[in-house]
Structure formats: C-alpha cells, structure tokens
PyMOL Python script that loads the backbone (N, CA, C, O; Angstrom):
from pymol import cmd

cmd.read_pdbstr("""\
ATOM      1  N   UNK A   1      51.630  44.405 -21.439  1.00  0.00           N
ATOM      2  CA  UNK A   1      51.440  45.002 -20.133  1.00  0.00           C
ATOM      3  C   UNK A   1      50.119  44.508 -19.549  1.00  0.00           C
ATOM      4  O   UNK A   1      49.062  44.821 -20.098  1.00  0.00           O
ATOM      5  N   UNK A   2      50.144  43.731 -18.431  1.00  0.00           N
ATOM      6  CA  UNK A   2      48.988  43.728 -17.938  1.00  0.00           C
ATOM      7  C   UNK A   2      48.513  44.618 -17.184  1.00  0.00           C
ATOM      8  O   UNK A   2      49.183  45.311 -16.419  1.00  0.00           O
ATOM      9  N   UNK A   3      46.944  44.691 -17.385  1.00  0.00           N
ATOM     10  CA  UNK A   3      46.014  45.214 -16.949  1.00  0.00           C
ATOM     11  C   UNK A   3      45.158  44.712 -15.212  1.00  0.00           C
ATOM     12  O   UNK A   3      44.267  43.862 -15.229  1.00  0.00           O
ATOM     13  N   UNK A   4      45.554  45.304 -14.013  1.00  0.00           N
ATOM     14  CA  UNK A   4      45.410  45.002 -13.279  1.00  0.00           C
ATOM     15  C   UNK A   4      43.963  45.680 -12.428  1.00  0.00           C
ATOM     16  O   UNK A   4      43.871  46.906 -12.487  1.00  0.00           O
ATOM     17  N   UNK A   5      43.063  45.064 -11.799  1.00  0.00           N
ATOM     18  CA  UNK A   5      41.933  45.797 -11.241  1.00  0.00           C
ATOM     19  C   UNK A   5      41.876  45.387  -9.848  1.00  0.00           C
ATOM     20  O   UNK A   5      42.301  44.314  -9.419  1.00  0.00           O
ATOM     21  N   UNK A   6      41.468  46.068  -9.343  1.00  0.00           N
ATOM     22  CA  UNK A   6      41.824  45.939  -7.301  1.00  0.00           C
ATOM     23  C   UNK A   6      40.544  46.421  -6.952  1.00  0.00           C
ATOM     24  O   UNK A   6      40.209  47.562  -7.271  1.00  0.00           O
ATOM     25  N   UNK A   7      39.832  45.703  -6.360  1.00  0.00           N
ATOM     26  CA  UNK A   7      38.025  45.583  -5.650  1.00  0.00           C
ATOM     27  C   UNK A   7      38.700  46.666  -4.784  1.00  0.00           C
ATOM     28  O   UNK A   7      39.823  47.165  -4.707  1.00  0.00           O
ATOM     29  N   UNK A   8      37.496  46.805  -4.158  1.00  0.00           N
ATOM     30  CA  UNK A   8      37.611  47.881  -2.685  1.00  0.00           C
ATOM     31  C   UNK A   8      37.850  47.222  -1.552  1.00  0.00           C
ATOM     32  O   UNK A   8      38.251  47.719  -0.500  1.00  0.00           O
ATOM     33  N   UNK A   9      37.508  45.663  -1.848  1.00  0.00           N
ATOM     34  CA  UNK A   9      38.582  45.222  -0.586  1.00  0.00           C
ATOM     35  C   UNK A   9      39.500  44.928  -0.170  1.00  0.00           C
ATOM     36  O   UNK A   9      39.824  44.775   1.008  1.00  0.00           O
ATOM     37  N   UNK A  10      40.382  44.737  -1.634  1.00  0.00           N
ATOM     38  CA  UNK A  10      42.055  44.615  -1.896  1.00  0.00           C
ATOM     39  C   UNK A  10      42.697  45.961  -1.511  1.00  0.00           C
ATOM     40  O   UNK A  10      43.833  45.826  -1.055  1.00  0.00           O
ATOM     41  N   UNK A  11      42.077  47.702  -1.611  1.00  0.00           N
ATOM     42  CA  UNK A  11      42.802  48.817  -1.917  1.00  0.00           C
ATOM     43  C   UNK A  11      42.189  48.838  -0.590  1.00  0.00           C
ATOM     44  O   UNK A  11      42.447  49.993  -0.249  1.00  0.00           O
ATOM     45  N   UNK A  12      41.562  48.325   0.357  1.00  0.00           N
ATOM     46  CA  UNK A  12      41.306  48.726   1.843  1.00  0.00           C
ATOM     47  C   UNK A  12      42.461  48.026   2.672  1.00  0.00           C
ATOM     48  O   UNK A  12      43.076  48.525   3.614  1.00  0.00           O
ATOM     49  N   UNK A  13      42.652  46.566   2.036  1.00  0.00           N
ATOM     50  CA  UNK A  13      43.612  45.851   3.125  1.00  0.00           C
ATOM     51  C   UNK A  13      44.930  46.519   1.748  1.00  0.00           C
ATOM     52  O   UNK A  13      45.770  45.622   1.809  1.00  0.00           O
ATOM     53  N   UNK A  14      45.263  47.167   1.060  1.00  0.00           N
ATOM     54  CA  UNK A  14      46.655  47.047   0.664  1.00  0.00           C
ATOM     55  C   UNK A  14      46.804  48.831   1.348  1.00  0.00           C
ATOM     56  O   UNK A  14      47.932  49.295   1.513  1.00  0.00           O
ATOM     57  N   UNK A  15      45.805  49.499   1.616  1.00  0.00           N
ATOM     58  CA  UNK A  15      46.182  50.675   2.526  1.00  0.00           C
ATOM     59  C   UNK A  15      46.545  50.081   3.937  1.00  0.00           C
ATOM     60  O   UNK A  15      47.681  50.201   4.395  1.00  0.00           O
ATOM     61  N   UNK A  16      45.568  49.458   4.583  1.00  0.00           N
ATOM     62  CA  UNK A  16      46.286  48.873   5.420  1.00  0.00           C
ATOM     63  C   UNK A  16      47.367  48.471   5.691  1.00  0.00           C
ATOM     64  O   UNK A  16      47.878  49.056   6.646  1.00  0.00           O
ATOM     65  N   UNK A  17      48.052  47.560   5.164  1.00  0.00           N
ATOM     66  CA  UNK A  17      49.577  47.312   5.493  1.00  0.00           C
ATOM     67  C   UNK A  17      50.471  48.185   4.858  1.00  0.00           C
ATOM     68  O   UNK A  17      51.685  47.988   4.923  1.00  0.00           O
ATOM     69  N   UNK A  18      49.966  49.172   4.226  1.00  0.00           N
ATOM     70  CA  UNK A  18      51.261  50.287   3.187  1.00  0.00           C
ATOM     71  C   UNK A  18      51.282  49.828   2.095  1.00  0.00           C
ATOM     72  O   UNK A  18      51.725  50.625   1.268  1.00  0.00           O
ATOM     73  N   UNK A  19      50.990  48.857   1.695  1.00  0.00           N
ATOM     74  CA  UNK A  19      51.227  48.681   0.037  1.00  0.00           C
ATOM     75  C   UNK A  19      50.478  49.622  -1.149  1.00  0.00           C
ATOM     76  O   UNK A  19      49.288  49.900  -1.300  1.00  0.00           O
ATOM     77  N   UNK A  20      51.449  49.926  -1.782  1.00  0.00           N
ATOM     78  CA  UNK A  20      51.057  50.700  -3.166  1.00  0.00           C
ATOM     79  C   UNK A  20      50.933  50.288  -4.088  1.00  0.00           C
ATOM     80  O   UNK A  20      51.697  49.370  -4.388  1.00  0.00           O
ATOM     81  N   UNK A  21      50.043  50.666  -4.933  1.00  0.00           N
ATOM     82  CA  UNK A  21      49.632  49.757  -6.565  1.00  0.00           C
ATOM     83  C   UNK A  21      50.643  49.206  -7.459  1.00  0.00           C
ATOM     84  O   UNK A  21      50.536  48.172  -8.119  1.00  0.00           O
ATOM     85  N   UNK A  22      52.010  50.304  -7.392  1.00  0.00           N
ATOM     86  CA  UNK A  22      53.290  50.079  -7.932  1.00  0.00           C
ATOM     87  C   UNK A  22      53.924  48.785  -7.646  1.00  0.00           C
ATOM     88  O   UNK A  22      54.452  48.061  -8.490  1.00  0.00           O
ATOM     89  N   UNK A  23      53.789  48.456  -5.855  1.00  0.00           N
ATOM     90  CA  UNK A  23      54.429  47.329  -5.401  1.00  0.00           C
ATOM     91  C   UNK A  23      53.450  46.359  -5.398  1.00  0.00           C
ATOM     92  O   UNK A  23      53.613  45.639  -4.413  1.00  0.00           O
ATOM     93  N   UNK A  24      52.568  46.043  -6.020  1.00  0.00           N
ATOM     94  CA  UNK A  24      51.680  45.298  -6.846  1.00  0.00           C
ATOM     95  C   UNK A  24      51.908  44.767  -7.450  1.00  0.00           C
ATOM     96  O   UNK A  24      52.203  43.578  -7.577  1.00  0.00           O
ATOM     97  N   UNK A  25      51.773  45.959  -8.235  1.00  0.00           N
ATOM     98  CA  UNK A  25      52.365  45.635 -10.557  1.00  0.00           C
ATOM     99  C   UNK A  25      53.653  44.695 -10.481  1.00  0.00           C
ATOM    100  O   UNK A  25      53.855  43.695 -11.170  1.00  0.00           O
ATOM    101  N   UNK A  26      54.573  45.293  -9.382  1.00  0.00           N
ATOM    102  CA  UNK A  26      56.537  45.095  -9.520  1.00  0.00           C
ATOM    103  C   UNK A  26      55.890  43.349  -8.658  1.00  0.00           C
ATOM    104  O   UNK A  26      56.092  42.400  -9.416  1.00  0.00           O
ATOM    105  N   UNK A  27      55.449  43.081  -7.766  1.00  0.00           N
ATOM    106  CA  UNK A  27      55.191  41.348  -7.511  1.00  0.00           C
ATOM    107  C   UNK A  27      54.243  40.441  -8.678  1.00  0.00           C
ATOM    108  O   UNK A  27      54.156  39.214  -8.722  1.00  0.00           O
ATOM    109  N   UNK A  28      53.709  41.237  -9.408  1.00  0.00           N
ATOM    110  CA  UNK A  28      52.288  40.659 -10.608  1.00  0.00           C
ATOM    111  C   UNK A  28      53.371  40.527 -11.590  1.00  0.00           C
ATOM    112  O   UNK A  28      53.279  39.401 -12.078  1.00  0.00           O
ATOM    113  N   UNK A  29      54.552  41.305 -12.199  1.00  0.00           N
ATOM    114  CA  UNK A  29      54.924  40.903 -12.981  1.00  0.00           C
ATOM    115  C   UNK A  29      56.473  40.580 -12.860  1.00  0.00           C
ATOM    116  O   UNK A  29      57.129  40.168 -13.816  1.00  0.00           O
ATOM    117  N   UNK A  30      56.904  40.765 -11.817  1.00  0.00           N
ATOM    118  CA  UNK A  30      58.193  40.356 -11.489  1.00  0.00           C
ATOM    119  C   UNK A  30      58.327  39.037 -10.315  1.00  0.00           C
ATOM    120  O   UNK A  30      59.277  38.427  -9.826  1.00  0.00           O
ATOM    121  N   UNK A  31      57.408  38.999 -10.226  1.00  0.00           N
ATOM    122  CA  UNK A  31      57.781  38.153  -8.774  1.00  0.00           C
ATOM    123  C   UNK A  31      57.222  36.554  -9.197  1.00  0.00           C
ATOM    124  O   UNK A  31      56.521  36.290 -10.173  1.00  0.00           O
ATOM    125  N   UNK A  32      57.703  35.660  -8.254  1.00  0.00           N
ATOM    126  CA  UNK A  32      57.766  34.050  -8.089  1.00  0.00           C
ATOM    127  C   UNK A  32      56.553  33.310  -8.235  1.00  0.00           C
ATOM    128  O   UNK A  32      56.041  33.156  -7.126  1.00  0.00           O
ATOM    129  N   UNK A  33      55.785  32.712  -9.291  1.00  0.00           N
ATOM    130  CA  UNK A  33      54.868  32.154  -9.091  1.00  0.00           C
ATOM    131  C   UNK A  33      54.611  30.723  -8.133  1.00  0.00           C
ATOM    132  O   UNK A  33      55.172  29.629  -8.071  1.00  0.00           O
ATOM    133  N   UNK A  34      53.337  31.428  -7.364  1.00  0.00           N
ATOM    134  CA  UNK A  34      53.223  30.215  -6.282  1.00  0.00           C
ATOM    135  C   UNK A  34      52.851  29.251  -7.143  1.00  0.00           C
ATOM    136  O   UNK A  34      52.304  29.386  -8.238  1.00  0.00           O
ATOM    137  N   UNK A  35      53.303  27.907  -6.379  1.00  0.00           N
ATOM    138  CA  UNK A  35      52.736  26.423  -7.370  1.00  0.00           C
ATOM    139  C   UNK A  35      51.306  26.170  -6.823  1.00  0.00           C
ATOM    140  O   UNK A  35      50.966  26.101  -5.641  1.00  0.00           O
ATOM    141  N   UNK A  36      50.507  26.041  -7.986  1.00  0.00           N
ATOM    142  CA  UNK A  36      49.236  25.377  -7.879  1.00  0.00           C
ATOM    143  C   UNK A  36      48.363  25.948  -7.280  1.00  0.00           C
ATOM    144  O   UNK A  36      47.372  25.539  -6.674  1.00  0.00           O
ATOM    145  N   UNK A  37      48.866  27.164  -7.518  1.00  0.00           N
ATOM    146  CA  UNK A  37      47.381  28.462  -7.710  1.00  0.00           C
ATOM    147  C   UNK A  37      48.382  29.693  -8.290  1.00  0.00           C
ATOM    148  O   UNK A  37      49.587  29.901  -8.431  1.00  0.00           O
ATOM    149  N   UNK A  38      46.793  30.531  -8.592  1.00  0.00           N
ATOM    150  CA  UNK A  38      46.789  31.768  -9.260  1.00  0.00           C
ATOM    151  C   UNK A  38      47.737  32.865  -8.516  1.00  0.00           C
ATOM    152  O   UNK A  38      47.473  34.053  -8.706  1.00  0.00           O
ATOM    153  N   UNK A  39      48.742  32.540  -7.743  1.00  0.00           N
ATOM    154  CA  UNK A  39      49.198  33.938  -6.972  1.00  0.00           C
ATOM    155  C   UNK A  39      50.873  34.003  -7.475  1.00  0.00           C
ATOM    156  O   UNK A  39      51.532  33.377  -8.306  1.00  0.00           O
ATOM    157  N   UNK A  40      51.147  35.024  -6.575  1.00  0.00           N
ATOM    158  CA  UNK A  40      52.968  35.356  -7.031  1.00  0.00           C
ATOM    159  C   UNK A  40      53.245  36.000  -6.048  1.00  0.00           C
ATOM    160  O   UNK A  40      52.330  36.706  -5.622  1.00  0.00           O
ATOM    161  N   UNK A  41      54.763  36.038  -5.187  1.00  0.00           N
ATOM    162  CA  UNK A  41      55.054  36.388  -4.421  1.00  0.00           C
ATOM    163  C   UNK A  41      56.323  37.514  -4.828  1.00  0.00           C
ATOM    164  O   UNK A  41      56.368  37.869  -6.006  1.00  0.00           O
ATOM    165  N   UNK A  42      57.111  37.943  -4.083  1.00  0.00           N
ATOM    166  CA  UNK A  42      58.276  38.797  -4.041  1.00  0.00           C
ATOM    167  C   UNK A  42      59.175  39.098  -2.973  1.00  0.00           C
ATOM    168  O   UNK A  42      58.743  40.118  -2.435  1.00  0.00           O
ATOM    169  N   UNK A  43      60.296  38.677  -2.358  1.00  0.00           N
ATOM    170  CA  UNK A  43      61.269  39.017  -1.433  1.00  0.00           C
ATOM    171  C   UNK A  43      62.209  40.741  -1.093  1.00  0.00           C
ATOM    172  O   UNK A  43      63.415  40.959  -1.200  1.00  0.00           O
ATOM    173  N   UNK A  44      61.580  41.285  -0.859  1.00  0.00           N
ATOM    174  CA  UNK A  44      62.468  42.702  -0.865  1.00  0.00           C
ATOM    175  C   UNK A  44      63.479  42.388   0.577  1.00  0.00           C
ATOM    176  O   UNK A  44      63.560  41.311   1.169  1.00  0.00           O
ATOM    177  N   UNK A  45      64.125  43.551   0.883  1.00  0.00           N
ATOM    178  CA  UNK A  45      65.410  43.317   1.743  1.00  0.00           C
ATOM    179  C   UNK A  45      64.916  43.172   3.170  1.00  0.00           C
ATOM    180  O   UNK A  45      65.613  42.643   4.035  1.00  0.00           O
ATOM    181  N   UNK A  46      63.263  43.824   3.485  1.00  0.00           N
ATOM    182  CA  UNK A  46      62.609  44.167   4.761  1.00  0.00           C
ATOM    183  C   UNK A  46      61.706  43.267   4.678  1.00  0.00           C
ATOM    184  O   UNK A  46      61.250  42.720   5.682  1.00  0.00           O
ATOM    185  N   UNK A  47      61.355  43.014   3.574  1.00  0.00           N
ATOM    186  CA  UNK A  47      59.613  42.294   3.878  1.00  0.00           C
ATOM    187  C   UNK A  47      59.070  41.328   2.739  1.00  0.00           C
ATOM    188  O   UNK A  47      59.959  41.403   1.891  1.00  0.00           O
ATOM    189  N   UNK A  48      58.195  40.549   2.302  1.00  0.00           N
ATOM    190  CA  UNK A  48      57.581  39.642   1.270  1.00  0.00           C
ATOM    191  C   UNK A  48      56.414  40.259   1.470  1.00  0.00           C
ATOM    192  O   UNK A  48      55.681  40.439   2.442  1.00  0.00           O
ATOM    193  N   UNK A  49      56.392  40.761  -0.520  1.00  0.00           N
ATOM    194  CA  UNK A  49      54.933  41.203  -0.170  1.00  0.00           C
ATOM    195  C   UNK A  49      54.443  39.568  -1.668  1.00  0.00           C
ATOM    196  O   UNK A  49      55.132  39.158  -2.602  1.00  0.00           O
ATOM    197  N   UNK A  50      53.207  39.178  -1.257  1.00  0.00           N
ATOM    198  CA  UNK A  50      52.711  38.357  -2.254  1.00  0.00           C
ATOM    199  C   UNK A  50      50.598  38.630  -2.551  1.00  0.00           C
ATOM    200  O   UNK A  50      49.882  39.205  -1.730  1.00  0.00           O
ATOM    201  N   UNK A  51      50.209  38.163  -3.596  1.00  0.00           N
ATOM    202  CA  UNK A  51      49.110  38.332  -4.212  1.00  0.00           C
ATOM    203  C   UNK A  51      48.675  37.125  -4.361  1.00  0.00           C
ATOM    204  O   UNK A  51      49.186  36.042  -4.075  1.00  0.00           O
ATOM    205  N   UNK A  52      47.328  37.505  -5.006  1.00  0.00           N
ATOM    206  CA  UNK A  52      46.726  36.071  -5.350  1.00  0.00           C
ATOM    207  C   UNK A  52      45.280  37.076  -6.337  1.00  0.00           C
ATOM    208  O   UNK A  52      44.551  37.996  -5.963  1.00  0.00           O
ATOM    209  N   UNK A  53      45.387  36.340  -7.662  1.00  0.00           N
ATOM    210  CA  UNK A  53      44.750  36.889  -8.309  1.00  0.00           C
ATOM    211  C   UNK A  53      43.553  36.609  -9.148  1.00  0.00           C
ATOM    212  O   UNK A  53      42.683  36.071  -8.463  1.00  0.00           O
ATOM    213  N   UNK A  54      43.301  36.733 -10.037  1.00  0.00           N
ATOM    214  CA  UNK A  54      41.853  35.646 -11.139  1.00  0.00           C
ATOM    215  C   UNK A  54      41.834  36.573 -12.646  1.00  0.00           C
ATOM    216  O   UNK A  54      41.648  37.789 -12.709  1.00  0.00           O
ATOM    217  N   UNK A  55      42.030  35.826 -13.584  1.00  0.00           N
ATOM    218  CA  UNK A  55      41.867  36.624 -14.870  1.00  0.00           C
ATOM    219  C   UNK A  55      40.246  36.615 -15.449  1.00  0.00           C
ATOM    220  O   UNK A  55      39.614  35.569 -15.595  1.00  0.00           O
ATOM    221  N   UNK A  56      39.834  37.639 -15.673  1.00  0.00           N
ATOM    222  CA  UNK A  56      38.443  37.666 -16.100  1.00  0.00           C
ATOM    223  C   UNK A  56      38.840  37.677 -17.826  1.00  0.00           C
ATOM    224  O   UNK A  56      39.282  38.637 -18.457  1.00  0.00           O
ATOM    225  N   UNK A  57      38.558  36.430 -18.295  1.00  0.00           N
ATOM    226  CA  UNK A  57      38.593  36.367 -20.143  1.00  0.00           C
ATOM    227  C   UNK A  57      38.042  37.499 -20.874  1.00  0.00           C
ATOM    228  O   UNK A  57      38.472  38.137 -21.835  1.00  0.00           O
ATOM    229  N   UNK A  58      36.795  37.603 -20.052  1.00  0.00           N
ATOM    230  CA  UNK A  58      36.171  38.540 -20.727  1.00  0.00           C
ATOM    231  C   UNK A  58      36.783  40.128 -21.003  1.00  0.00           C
ATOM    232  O   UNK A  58      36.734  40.564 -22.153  1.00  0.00           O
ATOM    233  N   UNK A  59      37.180  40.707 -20.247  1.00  0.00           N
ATOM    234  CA  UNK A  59      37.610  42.124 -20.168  1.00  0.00           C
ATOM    235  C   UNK A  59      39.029  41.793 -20.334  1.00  0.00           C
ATOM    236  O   UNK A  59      39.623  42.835 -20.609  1.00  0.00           O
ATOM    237  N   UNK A  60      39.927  40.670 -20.280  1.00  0.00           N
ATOM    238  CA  UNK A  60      41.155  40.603 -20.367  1.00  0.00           C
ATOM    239  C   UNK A  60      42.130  40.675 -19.146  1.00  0.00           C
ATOM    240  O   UNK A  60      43.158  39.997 -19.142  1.00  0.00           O
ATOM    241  N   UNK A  61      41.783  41.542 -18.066  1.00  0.00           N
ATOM    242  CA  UNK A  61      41.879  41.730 -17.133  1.00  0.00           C
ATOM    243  C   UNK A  61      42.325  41.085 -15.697  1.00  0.00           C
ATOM    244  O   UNK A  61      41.637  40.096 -15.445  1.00  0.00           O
ATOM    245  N   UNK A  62      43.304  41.386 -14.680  1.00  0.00           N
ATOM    246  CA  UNK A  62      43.683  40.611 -13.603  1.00  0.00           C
ATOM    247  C   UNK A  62      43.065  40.790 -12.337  1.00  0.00           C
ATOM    248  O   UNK A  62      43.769  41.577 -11.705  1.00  0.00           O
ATOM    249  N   UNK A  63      42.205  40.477 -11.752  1.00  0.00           N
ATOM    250  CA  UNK A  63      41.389  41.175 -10.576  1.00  0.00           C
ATOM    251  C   UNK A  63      42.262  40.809  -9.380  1.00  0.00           C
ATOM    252  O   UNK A  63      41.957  39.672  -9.020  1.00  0.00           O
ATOM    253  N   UNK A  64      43.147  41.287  -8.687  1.00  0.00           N
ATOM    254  CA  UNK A  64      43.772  41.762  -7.618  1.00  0.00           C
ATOM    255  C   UNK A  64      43.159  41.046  -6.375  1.00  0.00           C
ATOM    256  O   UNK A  64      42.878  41.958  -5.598  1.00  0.00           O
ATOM    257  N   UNK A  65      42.679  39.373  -5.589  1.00  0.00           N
ATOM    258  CA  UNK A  65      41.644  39.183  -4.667  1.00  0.00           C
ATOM    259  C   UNK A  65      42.554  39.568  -3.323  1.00  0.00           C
ATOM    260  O   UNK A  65      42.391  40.373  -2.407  1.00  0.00           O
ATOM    261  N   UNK A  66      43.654  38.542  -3.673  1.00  0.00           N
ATOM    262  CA  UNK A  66      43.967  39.251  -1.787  1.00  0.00           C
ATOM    263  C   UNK A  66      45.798  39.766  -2.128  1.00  0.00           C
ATOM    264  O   UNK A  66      46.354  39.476  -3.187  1.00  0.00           O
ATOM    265  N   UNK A  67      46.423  40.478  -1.098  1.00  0.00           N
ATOM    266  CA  UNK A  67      47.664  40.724  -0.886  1.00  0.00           C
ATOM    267  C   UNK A  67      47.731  40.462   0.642  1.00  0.00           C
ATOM    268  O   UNK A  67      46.862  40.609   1.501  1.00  0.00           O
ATOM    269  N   UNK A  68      49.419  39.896   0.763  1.00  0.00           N
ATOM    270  CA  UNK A  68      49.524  39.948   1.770  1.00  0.00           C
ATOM    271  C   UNK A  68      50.811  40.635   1.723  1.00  0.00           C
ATOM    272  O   UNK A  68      51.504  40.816   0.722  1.00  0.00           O
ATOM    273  N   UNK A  69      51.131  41.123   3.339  1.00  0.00           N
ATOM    274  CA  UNK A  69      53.107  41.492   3.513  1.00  0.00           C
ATOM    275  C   UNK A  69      53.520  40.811   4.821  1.00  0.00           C
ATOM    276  O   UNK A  69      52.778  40.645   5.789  1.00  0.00           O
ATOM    277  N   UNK A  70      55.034  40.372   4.706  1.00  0.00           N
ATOM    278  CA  UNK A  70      55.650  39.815   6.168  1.00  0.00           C
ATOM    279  C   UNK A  70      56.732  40.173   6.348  1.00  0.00           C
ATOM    280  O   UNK A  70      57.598  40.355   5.492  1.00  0.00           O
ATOM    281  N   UNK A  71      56.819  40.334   7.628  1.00  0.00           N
ATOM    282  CA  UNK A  71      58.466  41.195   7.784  1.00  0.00           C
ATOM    283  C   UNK A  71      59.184  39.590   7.464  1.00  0.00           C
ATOM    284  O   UNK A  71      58.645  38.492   7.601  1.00  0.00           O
ATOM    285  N   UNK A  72      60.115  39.805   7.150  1.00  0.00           N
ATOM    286  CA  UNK A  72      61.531  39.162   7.317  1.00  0.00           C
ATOM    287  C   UNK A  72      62.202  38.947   8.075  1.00  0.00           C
ATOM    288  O   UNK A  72      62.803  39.871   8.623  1.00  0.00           O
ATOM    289  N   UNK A  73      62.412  37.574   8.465  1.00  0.00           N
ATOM    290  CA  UNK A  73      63.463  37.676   9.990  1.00  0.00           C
ATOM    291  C   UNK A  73      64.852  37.756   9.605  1.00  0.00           C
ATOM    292  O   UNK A  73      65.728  37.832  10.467  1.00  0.00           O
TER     293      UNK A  73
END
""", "prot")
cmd.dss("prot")
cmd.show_as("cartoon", "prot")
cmd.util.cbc("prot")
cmd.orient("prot")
C-alpha cells in the first residue's frame, strides 16, 4: 500500500476542483502511467482526473505535487 503525502498546496488546489484524497489514492494506484514522467492519470464517465508525483527514498513516501481534473467532451 502506498503511502501518499499532499503539501498544502496540492489539498488547496484538490479542494478547489472537488477532488478527494480517495480519488487520489483510486488514480495513484489504479490509473495510466504518463510516459516519461512521474505522473498517472484516470478516465471516469464525467471527467479525467490525473497527478504528478515524487518519491522521497528517505521516508518511503509519495509526495502528491500537482492534480489536475477535465470535463470530458
């Protein structure tokens, strides 16, 4: 199970658009890794929510840098 950590500027912009820590975790460990960087995306029926992240070795840990969401046409 990874261990995920979210700065105060990730949990400011993921209040912002509605995202919850849950629909986080469910794109961090379920969703599409982007090629040729650290992020992962996810397709739901309304919207793509995707991340972009950094593992700190030290603590083991996934630090959460940005999220984004897009409606779906």
């Amino acid at each position: 199970m990874a261990n995920l950590f979210y700065p105060t500027k990730t949990l400011v912009k993921m209040k912002q658009l509605g995202i919850k820590e849950s629909d986080v975790f469910d794109v961090f460990t379920n969703g599409t890794d982007i090629s040729g960087k650290d992020g992962k995306y996810k397709k739901y029926s309304g919207c793509e929510l995707g991340l972009f992240y950094k593992r700190d070795n030290f603590t083991n840990e996934y630090h959460i840098t940005a999220v984004w969401k897009k409606d779906r046409r």
